[in-house]
Backbone and ligand atoms as CSV (ligand in chain L), in Angstrom:
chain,resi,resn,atom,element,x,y,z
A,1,UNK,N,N,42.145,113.142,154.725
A,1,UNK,CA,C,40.912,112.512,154.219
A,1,UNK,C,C,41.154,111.018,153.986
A,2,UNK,N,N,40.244,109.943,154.658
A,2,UNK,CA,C,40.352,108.744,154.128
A,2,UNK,C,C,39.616,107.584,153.110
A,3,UNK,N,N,39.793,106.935,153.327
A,3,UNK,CA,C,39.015,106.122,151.913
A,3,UNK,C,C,37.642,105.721,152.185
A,4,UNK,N,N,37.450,105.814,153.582
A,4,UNK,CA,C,35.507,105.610,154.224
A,4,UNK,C,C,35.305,106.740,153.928
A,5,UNK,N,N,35.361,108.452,153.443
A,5,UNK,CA,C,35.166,109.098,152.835
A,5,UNK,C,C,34.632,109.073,151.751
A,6,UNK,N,N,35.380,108.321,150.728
A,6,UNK,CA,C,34.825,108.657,149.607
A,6,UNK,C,C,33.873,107.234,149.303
A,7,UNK,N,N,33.887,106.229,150.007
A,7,UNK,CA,C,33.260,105.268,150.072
A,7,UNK,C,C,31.452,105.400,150.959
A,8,UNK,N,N,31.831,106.271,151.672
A,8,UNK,CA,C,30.653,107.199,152.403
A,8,UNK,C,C,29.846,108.230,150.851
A,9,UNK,N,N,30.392,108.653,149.946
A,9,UNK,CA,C,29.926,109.624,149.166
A,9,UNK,C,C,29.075,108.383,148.029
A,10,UNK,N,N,30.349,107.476,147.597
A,10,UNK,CA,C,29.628,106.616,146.352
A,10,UNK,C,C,28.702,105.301,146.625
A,11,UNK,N,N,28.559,105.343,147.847
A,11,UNK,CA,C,27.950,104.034,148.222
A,11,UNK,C,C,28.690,103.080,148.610
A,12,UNK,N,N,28.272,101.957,148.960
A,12,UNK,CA,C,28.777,100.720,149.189
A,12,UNK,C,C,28.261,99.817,148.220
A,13,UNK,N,N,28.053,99.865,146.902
A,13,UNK,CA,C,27.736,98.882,146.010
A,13,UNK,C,C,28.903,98.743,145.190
A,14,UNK,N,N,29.112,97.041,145.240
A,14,UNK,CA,C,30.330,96.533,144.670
A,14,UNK,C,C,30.209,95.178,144.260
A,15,UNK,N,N,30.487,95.635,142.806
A,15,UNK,CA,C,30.018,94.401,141.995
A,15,UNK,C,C,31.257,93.101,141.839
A,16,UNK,N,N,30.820,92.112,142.616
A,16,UNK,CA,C,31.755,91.167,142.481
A,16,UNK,C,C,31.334,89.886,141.425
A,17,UNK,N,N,32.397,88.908,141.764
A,17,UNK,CA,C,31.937,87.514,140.926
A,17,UNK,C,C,32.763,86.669,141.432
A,18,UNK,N,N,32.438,85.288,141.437
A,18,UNK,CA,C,33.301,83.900,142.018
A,18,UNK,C,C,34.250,83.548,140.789
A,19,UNK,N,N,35.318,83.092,141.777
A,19,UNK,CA,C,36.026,82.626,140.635
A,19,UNK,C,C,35.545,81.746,139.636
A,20,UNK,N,N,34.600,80.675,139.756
A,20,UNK,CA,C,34.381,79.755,139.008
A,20,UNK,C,C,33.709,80.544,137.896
A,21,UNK,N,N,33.067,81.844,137.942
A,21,UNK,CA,C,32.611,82.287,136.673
A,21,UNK,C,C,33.647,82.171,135.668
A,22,UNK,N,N,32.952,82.749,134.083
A,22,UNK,CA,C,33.902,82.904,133.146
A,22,UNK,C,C,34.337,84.056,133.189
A,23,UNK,N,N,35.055,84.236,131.877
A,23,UNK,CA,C,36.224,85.714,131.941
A,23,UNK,C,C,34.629,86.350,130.875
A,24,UNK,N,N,33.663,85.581,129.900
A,24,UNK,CA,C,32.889,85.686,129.730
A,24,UNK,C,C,31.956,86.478,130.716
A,25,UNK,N,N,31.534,86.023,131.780
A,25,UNK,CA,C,30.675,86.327,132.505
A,25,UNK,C,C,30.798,87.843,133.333
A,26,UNK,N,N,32.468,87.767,133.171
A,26,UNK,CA,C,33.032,88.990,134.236
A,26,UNK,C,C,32.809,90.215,132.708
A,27,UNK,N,N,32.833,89.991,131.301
A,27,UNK,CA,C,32.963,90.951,130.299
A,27,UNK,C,C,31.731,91.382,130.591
A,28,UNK,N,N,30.645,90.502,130.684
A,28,UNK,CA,C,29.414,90.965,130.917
A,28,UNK,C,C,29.011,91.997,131.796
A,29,UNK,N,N,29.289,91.687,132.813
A,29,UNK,CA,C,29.159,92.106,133.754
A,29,UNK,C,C,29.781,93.555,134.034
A,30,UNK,N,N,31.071,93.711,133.730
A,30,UNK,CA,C,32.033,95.216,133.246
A,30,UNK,C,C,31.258,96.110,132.370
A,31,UNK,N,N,30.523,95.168,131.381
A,31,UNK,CA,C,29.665,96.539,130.485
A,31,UNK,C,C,28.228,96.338,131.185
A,32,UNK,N,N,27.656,95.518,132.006
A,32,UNK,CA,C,26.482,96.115,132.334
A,32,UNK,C,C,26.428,97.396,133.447
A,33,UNK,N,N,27.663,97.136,134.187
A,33,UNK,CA,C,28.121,98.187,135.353
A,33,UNK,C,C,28.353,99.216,134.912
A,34,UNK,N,N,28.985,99.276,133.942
A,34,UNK,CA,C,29.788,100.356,133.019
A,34,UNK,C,C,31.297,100.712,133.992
A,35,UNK,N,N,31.887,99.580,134.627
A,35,UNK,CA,C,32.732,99.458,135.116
A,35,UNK,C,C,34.249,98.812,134.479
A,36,UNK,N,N,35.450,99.339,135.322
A,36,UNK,CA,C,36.752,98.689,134.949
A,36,UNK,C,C,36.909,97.721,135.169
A,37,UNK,N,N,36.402,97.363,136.427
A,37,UNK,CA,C,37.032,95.852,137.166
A,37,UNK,C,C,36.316,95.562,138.253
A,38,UNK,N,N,36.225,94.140,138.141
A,38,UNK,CA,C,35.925,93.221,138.918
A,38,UNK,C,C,36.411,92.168,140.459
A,39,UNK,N,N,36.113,92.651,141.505
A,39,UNK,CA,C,36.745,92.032,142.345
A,39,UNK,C,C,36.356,90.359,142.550
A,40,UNK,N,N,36.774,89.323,142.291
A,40,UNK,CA,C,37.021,88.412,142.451
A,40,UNK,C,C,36.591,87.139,143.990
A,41,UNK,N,N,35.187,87.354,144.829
A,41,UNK,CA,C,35.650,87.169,145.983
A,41,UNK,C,C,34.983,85.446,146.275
A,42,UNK,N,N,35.239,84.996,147.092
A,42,UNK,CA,C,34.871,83.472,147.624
A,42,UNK,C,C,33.319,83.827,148.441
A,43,UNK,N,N,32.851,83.093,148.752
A,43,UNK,CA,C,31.412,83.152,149.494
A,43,UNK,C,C,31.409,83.696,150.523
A,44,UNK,N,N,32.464,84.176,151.307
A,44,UNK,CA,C,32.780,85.035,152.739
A,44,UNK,C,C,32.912,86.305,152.304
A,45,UNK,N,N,33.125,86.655,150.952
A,45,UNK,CA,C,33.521,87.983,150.612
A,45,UNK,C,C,35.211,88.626,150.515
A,46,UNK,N,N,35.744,87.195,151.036
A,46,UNK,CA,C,37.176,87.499,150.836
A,46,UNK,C,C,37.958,87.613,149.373
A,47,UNK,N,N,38.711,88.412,149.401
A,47,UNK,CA,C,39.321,88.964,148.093
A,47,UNK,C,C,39.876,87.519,147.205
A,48,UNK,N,N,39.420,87.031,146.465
A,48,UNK,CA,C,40.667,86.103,145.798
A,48,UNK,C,C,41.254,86.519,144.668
A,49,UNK,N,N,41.108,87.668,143.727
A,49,UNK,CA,C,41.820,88.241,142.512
A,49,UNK,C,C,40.866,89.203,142.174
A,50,UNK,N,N,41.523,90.338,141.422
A,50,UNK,CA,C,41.236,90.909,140.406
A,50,UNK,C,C,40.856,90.961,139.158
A,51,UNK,N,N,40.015,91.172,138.101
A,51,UNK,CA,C,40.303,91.177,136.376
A,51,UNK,C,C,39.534,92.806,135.996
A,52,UNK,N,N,40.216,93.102,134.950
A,52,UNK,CA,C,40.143,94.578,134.850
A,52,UNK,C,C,39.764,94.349,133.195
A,53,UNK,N,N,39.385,95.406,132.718
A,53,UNK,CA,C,39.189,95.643,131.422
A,53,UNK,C,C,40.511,95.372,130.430
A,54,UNK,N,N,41.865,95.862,131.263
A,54,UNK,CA,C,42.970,95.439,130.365
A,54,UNK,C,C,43.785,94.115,130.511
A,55,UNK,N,N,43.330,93.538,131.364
A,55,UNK,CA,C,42.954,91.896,131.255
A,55,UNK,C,C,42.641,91.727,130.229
A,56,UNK,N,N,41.338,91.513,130.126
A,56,UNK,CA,C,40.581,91.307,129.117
A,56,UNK,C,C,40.867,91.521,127.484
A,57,UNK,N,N,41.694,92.853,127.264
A,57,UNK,CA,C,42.188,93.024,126.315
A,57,UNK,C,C,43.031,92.049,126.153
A,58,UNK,N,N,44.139,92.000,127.125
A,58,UNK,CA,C,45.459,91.254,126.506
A,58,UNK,C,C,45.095,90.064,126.090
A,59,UNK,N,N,44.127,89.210,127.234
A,59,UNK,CA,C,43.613,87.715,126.931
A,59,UNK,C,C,43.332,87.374,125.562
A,60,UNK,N,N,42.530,88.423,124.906
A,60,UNK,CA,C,41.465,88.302,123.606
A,60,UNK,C,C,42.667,88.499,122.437
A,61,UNK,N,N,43.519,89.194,123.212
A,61,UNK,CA,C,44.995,89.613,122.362
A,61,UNK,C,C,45.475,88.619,121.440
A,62,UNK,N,N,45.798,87.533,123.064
A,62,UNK,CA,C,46.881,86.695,122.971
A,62,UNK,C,C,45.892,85.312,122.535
A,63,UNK,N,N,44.651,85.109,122.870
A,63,UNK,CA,C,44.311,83.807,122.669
A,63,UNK,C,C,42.915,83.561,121.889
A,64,UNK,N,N,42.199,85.081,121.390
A,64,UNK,CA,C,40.995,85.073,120.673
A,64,UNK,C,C,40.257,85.118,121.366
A,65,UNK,N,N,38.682,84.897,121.086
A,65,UNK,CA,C,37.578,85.084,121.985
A,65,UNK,C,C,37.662,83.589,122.512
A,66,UNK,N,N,38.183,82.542,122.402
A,66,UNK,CA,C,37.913,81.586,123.172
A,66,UNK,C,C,38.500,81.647,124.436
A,67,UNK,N,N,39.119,82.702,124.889
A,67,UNK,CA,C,39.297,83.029,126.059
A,67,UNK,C,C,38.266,83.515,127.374
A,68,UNK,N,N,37.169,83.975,126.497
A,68,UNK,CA,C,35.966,84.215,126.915
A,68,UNK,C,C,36.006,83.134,127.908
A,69,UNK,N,N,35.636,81.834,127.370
A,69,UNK,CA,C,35.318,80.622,127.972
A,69,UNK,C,C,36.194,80.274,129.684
A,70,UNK,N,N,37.049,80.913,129.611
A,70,UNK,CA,C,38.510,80.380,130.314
A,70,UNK,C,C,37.703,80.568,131.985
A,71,UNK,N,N,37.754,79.668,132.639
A,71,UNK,CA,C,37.198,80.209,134.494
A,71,UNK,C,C,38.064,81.267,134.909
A,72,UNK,N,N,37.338,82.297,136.039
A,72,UNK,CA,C,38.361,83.622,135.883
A,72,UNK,C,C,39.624,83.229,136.554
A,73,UNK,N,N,39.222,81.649,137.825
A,73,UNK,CA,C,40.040,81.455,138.779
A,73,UNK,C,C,41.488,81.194,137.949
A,74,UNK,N,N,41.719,80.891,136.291
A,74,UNK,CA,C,42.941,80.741,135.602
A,74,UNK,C,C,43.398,82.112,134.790
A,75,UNK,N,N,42.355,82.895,135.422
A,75,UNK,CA,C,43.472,84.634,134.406
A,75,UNK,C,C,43.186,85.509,135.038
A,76,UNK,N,N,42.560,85.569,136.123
A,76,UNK,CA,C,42.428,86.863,137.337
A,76,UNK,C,C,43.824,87.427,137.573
A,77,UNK,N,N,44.002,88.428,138.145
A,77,UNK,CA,C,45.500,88.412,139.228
A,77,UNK,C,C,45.118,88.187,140.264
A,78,UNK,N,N,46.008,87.163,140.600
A,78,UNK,CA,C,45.648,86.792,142.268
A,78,UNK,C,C,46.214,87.746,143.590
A,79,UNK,N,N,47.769,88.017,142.867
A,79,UNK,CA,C,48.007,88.888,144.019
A,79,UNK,C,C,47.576,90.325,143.988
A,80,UNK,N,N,46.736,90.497,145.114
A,80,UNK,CA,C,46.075,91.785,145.087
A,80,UNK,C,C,46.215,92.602,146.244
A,81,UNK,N,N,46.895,93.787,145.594
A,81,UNK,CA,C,46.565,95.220,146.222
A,81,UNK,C,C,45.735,95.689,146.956
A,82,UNK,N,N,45.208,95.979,148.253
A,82,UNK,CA,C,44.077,96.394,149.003
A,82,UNK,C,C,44.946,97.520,149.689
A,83,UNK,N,N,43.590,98.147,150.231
A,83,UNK,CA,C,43.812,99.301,151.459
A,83,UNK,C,C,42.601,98.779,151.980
A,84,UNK,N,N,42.491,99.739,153.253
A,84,UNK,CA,C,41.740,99.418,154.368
A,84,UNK,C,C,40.680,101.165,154.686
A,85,UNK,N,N,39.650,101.100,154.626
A,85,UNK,CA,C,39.310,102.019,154.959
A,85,UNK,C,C,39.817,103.230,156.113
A,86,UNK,N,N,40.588,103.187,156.531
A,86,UNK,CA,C,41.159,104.115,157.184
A,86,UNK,C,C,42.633,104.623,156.800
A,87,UNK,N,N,42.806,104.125,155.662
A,87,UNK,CA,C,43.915,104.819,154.783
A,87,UNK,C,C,43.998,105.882,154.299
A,88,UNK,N,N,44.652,106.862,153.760
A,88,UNK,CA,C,44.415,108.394,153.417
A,88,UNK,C,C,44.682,108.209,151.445
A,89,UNK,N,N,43.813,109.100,151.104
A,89,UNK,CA,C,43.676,109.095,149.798
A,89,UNK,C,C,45.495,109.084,148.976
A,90,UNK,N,N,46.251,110.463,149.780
A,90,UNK,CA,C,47.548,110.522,148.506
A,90,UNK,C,C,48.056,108.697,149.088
A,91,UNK,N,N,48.113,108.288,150.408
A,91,UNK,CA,C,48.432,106.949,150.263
A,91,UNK,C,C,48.025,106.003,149.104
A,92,UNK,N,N,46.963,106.056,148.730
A,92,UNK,CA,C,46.100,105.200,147.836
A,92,UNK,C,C,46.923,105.618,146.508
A,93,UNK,N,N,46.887,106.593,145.879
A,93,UNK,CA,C,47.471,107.573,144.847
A,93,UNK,C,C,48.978,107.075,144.825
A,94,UNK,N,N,49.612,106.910,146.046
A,94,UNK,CA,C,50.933,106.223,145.727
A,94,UNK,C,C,51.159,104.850,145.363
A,95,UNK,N,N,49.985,104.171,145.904
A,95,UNK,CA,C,49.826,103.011,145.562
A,95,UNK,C,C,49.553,102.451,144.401
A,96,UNK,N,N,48.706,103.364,143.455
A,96,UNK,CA,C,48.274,103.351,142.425
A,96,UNK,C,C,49.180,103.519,141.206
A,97,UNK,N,N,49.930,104.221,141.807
A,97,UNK,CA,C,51.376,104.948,141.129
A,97,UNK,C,C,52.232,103.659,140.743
A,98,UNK,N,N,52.927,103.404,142.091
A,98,UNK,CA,C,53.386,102.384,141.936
A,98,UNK,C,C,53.541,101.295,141.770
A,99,UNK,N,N,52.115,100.843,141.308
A,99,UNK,CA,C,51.855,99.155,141.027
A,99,UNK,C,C,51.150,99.608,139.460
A,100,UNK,N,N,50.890,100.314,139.466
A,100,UNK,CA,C,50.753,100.999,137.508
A,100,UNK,C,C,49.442,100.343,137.434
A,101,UNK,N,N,47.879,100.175,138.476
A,101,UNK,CA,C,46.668,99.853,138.525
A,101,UNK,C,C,45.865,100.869,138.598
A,102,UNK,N,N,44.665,100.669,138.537
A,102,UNK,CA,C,43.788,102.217,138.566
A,102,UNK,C,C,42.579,101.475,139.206
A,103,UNK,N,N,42.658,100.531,140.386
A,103,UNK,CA,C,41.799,99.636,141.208
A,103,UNK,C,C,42.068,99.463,142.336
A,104,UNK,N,N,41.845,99.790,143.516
A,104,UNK,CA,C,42.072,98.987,144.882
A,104,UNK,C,C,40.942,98.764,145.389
A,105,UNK,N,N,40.587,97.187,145.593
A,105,UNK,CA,C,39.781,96.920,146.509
A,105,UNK,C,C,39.789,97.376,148.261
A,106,UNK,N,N,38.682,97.790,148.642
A,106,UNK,CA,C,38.919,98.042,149.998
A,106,UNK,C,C,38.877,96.737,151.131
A,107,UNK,N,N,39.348,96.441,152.035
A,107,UNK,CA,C,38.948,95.388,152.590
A,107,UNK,C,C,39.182,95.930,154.170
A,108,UNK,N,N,37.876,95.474,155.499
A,108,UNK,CA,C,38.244,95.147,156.646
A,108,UNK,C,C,37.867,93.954,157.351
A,109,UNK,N,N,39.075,93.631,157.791
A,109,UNK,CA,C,39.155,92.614,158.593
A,109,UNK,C,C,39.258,91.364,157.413
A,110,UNK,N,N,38.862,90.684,156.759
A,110,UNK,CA,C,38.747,89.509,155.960
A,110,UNK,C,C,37.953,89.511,154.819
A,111,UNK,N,N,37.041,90.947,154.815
A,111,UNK,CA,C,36.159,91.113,153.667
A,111,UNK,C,C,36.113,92.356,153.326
A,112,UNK,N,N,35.996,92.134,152.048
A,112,UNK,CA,C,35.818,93.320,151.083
A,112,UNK,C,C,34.766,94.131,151.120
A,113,UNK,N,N,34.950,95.562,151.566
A,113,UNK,CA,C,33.619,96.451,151.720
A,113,UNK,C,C,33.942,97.268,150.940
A,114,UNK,N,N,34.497,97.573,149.642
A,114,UNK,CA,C,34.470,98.583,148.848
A,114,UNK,C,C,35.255,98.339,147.776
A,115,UNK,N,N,35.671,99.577,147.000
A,115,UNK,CA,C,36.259,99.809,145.894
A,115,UNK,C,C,36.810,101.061,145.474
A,116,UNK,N,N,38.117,101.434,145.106
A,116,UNK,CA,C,38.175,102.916,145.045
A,116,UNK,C,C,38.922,103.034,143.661
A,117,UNK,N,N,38.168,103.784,142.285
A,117,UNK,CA,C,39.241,103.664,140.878
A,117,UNK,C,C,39.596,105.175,140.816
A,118,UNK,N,N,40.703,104.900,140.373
A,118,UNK,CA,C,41.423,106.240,139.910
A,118,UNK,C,C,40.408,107.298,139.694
A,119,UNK,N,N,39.117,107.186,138.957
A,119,UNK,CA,C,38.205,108.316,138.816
A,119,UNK,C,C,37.737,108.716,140.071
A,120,UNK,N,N,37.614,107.870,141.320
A,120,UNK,CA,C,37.356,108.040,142.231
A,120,UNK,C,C,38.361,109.459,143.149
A,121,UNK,N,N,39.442,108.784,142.761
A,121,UNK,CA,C,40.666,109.345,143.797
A,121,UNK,C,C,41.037,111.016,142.890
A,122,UNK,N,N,40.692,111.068,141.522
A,122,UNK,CA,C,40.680,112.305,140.876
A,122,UNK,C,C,40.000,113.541,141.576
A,123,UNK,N,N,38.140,112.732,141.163
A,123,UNK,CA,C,37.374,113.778,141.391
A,123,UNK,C,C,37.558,114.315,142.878
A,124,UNK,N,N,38.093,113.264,143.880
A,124,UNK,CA,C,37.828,114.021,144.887
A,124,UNK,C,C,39.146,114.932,145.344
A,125,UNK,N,N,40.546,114.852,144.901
A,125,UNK,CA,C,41.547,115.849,144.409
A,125,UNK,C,C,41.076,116.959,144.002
A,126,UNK,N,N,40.484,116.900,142.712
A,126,UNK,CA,C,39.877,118.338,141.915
A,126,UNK,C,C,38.732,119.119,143.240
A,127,UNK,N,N,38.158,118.020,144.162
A,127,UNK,CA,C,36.848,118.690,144.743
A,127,UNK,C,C,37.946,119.776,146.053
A,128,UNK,N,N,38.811,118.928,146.252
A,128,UNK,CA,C,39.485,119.091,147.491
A,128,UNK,C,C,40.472,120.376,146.725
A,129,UNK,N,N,40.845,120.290,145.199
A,129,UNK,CA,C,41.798,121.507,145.077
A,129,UNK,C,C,40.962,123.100,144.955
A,130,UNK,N,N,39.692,122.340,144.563
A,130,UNK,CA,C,38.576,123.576,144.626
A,130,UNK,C,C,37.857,124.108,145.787
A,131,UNK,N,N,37.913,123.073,146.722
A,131,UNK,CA,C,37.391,124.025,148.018
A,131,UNK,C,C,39.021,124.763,148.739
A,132,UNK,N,N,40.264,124.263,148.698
A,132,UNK,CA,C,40.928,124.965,148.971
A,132,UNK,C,C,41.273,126.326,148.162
A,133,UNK,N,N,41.209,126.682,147.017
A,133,UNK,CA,C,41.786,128.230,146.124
A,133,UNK,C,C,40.121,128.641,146.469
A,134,UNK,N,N,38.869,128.297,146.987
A,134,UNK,CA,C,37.745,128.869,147.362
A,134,UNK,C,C,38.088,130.057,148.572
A,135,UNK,N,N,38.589,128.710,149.605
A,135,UNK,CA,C,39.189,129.184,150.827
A,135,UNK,C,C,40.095,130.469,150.915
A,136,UNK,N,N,41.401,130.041,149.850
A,136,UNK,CA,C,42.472,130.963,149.434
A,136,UNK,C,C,41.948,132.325,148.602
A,137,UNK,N,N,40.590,132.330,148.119
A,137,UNK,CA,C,40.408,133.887,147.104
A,137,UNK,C,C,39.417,134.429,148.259
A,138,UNK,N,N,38.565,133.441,149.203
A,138,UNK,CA,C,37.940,134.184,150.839
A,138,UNK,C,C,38.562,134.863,151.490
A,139,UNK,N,N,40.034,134.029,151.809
A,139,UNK,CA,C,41.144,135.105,152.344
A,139,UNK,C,C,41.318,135.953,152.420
A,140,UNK,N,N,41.763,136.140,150.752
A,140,UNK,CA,C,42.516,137.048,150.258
A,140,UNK,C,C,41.104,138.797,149.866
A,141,UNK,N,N,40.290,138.147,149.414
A,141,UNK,CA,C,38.964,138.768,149.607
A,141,UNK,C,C,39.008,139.444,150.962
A,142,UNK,N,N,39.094,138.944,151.987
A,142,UNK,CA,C,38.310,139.262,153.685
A,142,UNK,C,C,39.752,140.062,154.053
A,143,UNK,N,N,40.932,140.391,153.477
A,143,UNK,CA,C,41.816,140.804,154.138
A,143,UNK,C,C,42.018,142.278,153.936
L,1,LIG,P1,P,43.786,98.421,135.916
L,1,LIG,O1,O,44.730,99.554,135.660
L,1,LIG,O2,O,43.130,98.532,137.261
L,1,LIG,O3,O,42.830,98.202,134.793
L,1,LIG,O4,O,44.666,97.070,136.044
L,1,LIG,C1,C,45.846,96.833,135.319
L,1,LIG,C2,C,46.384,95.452,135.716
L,1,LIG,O5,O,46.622,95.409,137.132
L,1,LIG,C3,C,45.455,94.279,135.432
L,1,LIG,O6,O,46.251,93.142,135.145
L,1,LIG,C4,C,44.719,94.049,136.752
L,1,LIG,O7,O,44.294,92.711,136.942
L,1,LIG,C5,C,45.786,94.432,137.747
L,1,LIG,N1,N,45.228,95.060,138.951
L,1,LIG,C6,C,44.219,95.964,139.009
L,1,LIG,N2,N,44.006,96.344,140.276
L,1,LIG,C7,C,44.909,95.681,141.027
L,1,LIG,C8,C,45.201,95.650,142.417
L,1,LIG,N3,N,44.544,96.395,143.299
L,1,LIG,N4,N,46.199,94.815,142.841
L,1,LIG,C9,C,46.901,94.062,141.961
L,1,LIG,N5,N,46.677,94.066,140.647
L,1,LIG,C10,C,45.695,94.855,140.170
């Protein structure tokens, strides 16, 4: 199964913002979505950083709400993690694993066409462990 899968199920709506916004503008924006994170992109749609909800925490942590103010282009992460729609989900899941994020932007060719969060890559595990023991009690049923 690959990531135009589950990007085929949730849509293609993906809420971005320019860097020049604030870290302000991106908080906004996280609770009007009711989203984790924000992809970061330039006017072509190309990826330039990330900021996530635990961004946001640490910032407010370390420097108060006048961090709010800060442009995202100075507290985003710039280096960012992508897959490509034709990647396979446990790929993604390892990826996720190992960079300790619960976000990958999707990107083809130079622009960003999606988004896939850990809730994403769950439900469709649980959907996928439930149509298989479906399969497995049909079996075992029909034999
Ligand atoms: P998250 O678990 O997605 O809330 O993100 C935890 C930290 O990793 C934050 O500092 C994010 O900016 C960063 N982050 C989130 N997604 C990615 C990604 N795909 N590539 C690189 N860093 C990321």
């Amino acid at each position: 199964m690959t990531v135009s899968v589950i990007l085929a199920h949730k849509g293609k709506d993906i809420v971005t913002i320019q860097p020049e916004g604030t870290l302000g503008a991106a908080v906004a924006s996280l609770a009007e979505h009711r989203i984790g994170a924000i992809v970061v992109v330039d006017s072509h749609m190309a990826v330039e950083g990330i900021i996530s909800e635990r961004d946001v925490v640490r910032l407010i942590g370390e420097r108060g709400v006048e961090a709010l103010a800060a442009p995202l282009a100075s507290v985003m992460t710039r280096s960012v993690v992508t897959c490509t729609p034709d990647e396979t989900i446990p790929v993604i899941m390892e990826r996720m694993t190992r960079g300790r994020f619960r976000h990958v932007p999707v990107v083809s060719g130079d622009k960003l066409v999606g988004i896939i969060s850990i809730g994403d890559v769950v439900k469709f595990r649980v959907e996928e462990m439930e149509r298989e023991s479906a399969q497995l009690r049909d079996y075992i049923m029909s034999a």
